[in-house]
N, CA, C and O atoms as a GROMACS GRO file, in nm:
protein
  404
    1UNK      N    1  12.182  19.783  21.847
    1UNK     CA    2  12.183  19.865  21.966
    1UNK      C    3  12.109  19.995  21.941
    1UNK      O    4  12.006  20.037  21.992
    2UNK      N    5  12.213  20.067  21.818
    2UNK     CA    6  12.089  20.204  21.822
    2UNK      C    7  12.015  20.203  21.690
    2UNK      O    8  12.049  20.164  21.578
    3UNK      N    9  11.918  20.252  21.731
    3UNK     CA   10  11.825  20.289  21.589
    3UNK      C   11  11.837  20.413  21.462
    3UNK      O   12  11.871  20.529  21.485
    4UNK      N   13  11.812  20.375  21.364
    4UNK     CA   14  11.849  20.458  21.309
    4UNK      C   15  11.998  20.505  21.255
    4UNK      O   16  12.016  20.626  21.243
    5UNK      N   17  12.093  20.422  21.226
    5UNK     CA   18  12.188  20.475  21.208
    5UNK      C   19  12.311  20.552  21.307
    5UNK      O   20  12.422  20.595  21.273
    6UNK      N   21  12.254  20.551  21.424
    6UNK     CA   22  12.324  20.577  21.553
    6UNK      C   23  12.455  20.495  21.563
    6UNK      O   24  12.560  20.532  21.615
    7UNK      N   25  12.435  20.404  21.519
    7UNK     CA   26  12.510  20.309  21.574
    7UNK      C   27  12.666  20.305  21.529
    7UNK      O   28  12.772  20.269  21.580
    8UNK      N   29  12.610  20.379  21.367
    8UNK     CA   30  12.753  20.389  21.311
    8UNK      C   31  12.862  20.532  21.341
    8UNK      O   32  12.979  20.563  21.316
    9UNK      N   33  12.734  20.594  21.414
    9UNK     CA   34  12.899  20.740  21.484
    9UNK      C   35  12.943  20.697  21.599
    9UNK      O   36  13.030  20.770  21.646
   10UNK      N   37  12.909  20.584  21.677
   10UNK     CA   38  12.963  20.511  21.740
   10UNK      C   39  13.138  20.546  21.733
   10UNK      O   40  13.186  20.572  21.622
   11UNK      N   41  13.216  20.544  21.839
   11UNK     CA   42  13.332  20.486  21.893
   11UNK      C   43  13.385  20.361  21.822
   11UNK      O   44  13.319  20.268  21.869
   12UNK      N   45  13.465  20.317  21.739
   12UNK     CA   46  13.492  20.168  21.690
   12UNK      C   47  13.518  20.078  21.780
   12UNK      O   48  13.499  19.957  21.763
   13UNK      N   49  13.579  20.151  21.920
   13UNK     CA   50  13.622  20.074  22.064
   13UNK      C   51  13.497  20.002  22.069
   13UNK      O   52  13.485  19.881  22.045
   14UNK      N   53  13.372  20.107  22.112
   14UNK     CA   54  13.218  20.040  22.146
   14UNK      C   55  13.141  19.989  22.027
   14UNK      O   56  13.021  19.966  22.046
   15UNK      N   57  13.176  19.975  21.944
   15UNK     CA   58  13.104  19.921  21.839
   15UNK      C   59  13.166  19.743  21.844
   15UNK      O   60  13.097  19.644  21.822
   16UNK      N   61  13.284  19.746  21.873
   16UNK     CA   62  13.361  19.617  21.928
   16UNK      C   63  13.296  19.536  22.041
   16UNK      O   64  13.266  19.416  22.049
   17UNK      N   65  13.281  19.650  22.133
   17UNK     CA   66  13.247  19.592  22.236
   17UNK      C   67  13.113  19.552  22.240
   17UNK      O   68  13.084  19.441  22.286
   18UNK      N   69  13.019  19.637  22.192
   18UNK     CA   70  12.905  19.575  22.202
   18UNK      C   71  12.885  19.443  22.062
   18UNK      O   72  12.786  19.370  22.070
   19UNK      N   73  12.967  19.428  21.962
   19UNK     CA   74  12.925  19.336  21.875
   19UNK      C   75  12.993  19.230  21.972
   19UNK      O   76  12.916  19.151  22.026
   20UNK      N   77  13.125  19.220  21.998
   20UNK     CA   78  13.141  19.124  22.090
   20UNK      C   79  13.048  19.023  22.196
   20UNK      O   80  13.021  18.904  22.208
   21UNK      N   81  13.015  19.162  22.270
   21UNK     CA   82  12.871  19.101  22.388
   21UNK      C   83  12.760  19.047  22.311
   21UNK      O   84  12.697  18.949  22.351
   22UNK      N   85  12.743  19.089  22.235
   22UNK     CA   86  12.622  19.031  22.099
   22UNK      C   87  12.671  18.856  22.033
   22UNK      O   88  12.619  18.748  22.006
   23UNK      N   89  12.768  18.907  22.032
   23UNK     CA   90  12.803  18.738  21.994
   23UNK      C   91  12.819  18.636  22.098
   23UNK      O   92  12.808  18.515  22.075
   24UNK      N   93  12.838  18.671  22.181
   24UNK     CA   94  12.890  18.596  22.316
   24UNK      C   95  12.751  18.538  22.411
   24UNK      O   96  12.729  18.425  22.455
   25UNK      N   97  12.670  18.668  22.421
   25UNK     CA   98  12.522  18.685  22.411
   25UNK      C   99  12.433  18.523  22.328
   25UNK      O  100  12.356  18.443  22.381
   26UNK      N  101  12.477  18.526  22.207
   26UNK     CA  102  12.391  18.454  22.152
   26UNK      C  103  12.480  18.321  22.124
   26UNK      O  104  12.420  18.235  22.058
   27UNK      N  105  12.579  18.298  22.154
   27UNK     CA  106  12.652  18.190  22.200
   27UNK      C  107  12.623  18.119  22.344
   27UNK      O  108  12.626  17.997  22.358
   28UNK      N  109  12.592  18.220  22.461
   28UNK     CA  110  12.551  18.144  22.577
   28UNK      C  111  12.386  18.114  22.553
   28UNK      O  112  12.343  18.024  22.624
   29UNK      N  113  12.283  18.180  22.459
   29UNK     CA  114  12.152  18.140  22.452
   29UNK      C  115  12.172  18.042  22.368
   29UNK      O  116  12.094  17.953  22.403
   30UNK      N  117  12.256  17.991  22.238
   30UNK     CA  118  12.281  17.859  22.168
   30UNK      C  119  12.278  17.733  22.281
   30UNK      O  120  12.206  17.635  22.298
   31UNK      N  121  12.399  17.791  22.352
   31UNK     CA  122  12.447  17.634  22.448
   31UNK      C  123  12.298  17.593  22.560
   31UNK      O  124  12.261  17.480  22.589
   32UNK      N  125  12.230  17.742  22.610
   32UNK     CA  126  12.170  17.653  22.722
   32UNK      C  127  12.018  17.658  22.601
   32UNK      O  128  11.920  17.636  22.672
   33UNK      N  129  11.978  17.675  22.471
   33UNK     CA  130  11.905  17.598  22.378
   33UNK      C  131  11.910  17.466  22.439
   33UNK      O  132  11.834  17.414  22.521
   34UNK      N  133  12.034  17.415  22.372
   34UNK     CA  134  12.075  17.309  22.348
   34UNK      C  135  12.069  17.186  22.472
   34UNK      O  136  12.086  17.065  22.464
   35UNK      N  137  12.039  17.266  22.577
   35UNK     CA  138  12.060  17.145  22.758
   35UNK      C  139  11.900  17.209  22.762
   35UNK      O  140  11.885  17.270  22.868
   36UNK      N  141  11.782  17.212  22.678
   36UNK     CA  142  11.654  17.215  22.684
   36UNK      C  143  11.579  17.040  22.786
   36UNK      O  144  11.477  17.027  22.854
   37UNK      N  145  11.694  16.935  22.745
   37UNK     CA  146  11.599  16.804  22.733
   37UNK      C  147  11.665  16.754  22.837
   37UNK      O  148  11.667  16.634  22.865
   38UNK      N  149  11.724  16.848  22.905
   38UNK     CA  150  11.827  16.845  23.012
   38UNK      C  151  11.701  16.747  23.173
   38UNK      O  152  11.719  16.649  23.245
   39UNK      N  153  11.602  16.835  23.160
   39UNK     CA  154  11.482  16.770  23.257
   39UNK      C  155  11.422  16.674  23.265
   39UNK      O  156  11.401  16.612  23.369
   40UNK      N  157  11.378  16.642  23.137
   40UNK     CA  158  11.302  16.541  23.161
   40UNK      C  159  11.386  16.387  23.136
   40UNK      O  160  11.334  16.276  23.119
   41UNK      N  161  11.524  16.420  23.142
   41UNK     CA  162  11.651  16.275  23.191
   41UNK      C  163  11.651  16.328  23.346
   41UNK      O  164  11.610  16.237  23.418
   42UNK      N  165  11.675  16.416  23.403
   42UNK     CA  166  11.718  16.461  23.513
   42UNK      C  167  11.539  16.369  23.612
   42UNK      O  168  11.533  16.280  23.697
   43UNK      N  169  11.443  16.438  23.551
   43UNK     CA  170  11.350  16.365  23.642
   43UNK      C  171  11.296  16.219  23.622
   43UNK      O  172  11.212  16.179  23.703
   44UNK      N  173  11.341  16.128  23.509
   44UNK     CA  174  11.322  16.009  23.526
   44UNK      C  175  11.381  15.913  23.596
   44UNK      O  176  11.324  15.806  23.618
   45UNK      N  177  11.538  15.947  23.652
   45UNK     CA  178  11.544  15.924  23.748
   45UNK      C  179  11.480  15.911  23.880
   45UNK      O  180  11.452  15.814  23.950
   46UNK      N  181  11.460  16.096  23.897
   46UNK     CA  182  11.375  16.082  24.021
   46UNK      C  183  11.219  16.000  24.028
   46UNK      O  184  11.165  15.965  24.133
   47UNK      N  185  11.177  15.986  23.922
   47UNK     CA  186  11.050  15.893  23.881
   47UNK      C  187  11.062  15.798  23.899
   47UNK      O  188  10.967  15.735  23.852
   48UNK      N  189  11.168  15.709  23.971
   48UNK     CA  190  11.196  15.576  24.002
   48UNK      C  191  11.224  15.508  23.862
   48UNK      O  192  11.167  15.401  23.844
   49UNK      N  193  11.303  15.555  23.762
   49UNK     CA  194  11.339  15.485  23.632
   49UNK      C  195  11.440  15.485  23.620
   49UNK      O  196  11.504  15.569  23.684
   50UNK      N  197  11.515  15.387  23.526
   50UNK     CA  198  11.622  15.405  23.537
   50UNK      C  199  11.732  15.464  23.363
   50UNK      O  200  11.691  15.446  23.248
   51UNK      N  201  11.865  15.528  23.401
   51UNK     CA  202  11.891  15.536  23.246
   51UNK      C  203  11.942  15.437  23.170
   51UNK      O  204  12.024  15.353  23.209
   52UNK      N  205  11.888  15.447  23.048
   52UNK     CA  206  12.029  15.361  22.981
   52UNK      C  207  12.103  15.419  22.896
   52UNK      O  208  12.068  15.517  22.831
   53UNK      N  209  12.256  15.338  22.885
   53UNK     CA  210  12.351  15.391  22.825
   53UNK      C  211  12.339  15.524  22.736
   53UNK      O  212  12.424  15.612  22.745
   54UNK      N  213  12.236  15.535  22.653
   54UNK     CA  214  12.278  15.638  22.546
   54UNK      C  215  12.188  15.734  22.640
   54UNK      O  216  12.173  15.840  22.580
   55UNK      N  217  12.127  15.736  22.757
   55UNK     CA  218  12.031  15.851  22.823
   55UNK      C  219  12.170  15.930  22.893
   55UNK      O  220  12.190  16.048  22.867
   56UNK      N  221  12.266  15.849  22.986
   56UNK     CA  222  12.382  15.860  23.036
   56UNK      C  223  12.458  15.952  22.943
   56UNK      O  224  12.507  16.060  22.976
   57UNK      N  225  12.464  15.882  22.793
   57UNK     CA  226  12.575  15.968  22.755
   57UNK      C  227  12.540  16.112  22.695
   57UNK      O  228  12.618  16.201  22.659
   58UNK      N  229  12.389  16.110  22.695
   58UNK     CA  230  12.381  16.228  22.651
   58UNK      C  231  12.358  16.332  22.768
   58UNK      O  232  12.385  16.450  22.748
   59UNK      N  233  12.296  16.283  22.918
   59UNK     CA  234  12.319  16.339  22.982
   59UNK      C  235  12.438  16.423  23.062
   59UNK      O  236  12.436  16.533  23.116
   60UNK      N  237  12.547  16.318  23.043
   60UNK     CA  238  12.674  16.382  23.028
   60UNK      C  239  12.748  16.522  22.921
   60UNK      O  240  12.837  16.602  22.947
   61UNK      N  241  12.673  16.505  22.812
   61UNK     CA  242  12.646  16.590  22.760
   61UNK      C  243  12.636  16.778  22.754
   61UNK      O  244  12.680  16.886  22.714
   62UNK      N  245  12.529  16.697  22.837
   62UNK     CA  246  12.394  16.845  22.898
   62UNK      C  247  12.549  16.901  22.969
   62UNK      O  248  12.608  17.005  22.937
   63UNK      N  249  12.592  16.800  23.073
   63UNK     CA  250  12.671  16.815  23.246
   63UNK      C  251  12.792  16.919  23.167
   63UNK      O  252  12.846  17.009  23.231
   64UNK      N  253  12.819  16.897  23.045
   64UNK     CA  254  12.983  16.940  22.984
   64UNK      C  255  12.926  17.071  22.952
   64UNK      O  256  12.964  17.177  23.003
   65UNK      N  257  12.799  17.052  22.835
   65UNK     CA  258  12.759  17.158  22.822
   65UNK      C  259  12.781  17.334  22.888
   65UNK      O  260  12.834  17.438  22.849
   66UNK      N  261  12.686  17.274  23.036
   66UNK     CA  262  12.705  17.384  23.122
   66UNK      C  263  12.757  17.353  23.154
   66UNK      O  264  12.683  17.257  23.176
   67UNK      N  265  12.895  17.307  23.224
   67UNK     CA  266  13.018  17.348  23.298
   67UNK      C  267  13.105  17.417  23.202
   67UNK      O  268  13.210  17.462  23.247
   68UNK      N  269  13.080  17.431  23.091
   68UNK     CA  270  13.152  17.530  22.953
   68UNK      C  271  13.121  17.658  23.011
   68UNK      O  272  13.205  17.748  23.021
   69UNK      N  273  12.972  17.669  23.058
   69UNK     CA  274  12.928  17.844  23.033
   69UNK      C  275  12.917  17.880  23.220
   69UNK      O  276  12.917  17.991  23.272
   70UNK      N  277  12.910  17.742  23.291
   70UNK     CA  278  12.936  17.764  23.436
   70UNK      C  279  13.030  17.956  23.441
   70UNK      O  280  12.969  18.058  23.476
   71UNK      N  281  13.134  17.956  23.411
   71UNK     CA  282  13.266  18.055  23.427
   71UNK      C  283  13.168  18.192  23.427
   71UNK      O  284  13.148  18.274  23.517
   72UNK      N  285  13.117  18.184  23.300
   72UNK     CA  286  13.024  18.329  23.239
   72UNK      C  287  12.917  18.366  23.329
   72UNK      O  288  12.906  18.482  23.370
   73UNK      N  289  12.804  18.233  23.377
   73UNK     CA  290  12.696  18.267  23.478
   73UNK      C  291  12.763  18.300  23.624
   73UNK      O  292  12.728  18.402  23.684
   74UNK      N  293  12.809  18.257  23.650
   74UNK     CA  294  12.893  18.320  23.804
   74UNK      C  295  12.946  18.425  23.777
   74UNK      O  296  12.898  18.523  23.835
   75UNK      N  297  13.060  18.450  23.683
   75UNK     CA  298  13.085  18.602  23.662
   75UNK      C  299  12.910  18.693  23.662
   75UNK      O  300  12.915  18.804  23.714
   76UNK      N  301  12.785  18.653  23.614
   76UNK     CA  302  12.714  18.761  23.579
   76UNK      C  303  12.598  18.745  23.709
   76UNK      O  304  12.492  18.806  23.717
   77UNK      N  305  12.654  18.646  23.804
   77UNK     CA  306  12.528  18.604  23.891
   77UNK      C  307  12.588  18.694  24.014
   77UNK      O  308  12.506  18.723  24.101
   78UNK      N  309  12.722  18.741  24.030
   78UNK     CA  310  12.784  18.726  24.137
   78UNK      C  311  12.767  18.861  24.184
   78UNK      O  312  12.825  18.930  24.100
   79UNK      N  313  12.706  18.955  24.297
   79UNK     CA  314  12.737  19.062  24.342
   79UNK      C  315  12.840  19.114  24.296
   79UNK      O  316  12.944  19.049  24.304
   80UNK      N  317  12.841  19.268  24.225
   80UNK     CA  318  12.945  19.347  24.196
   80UNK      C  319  13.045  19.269  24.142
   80UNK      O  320  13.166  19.283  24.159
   81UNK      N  321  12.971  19.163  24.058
   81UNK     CA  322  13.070  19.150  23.936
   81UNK      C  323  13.121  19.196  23.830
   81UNK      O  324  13.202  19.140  23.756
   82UNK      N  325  13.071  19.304  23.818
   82UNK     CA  326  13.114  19.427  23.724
   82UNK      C  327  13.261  19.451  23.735
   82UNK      O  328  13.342  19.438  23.643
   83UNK      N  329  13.282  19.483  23.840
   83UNK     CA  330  13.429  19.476  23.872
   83UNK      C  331  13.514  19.430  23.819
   83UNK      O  332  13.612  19.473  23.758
   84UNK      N  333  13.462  19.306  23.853
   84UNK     CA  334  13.552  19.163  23.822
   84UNK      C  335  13.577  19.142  23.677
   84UNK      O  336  13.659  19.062  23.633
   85UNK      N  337  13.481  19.238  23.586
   85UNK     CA  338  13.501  19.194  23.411
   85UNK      C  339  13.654  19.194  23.388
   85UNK      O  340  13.708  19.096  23.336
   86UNK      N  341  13.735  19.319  23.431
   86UNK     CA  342  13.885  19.291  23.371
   86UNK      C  343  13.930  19.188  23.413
   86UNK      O  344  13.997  19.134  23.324
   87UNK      N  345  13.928  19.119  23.521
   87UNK     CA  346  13.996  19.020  23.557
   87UNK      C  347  13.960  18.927  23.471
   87UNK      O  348  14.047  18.866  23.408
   88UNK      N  349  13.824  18.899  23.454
   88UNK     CA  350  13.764  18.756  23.379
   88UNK      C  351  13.817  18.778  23.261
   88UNK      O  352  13.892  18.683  23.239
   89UNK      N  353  13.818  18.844  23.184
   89UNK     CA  354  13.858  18.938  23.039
   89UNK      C  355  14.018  18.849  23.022
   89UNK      O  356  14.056  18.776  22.930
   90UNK      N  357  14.086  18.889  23.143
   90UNK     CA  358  14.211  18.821  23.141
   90UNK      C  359  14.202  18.661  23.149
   90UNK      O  360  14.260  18.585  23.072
   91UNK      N  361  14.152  18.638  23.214
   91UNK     CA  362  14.157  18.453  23.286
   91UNK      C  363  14.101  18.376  23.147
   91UNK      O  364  14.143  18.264  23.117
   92UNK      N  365  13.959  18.481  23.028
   92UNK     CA  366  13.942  18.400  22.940
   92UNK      C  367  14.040  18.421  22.841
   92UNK      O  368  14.015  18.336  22.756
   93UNK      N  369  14.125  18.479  22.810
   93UNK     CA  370  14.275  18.517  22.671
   93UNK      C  371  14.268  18.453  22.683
   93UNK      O  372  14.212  18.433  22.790
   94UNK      N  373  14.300  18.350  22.621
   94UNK     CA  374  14.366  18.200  22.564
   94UNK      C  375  14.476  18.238  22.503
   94UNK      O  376  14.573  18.162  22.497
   95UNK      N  377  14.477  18.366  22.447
   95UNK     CA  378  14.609  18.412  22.379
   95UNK      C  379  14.736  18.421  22.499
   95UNK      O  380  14.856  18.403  22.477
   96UNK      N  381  14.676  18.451  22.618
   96UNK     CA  382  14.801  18.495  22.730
   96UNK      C  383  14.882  18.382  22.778
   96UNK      O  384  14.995  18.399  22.822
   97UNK      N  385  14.812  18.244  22.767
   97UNK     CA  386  14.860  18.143  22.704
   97UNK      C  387  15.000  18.070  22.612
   97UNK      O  388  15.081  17.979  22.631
   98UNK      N  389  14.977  18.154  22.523
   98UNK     CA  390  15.098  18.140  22.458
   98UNK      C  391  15.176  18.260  22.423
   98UNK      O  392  15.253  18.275  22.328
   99UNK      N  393  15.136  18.358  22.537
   99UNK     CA  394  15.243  18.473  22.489
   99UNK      C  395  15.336  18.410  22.635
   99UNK      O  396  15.459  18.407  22.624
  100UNK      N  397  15.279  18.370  22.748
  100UNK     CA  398  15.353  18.325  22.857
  100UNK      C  399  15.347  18.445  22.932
  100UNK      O  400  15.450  18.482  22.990
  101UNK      N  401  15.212  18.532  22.943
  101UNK     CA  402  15.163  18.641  23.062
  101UNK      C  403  15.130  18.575  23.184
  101UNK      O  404  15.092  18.641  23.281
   0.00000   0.00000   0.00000
């Protein structure tokens, strides 16, 4: 984030927060890497071809893929979703889960 050594008089709160977004960051550019080959199954269909089994299962794949990171792009697509971060913040705990919040 900052240059030079900035980074470390940092706040430990924001030093959290931004390593957090940094990881999370390069966790949602991993997954949609990964649904790259996502098109050219998607248009052989429309090419009048058809799939077979292992095109299916990997296309299913791709489908799981993004419906994983679906949650994150709507939170960041959505008008004045800024807002909305505490809420999402909450809905993703997995910990609140088993505290029974």
């Amino acid at each position: 984030m900052a240059v030079g050594g900035k980074e470390a008089a940092l706040p430990g709160w924001w030093r959290q927060i931004v390593s957090s977004q940094r990881r999370e960051a390069s966790r949602i550019l991993a997954e949609l890497m990964e649904t790259r080959g996502i098109m050219p199954l998607l248009m052989k269909a429309r090419n009048g071809q058809s799939w077979d089994a292992a095109e299916k299962a990997q296309l299913l794949a791709h489908l799981r893929r993004m419906a994983h990171l679906s949650p994150y792009l709507i939170a960041l697509l959505l008008p004045g979703s800024v807002l909305f971060l505490p809420i999402y913040a909450w809905w993703l705990d997995r910990r609140r889960l088993r505290r029974g919040d």
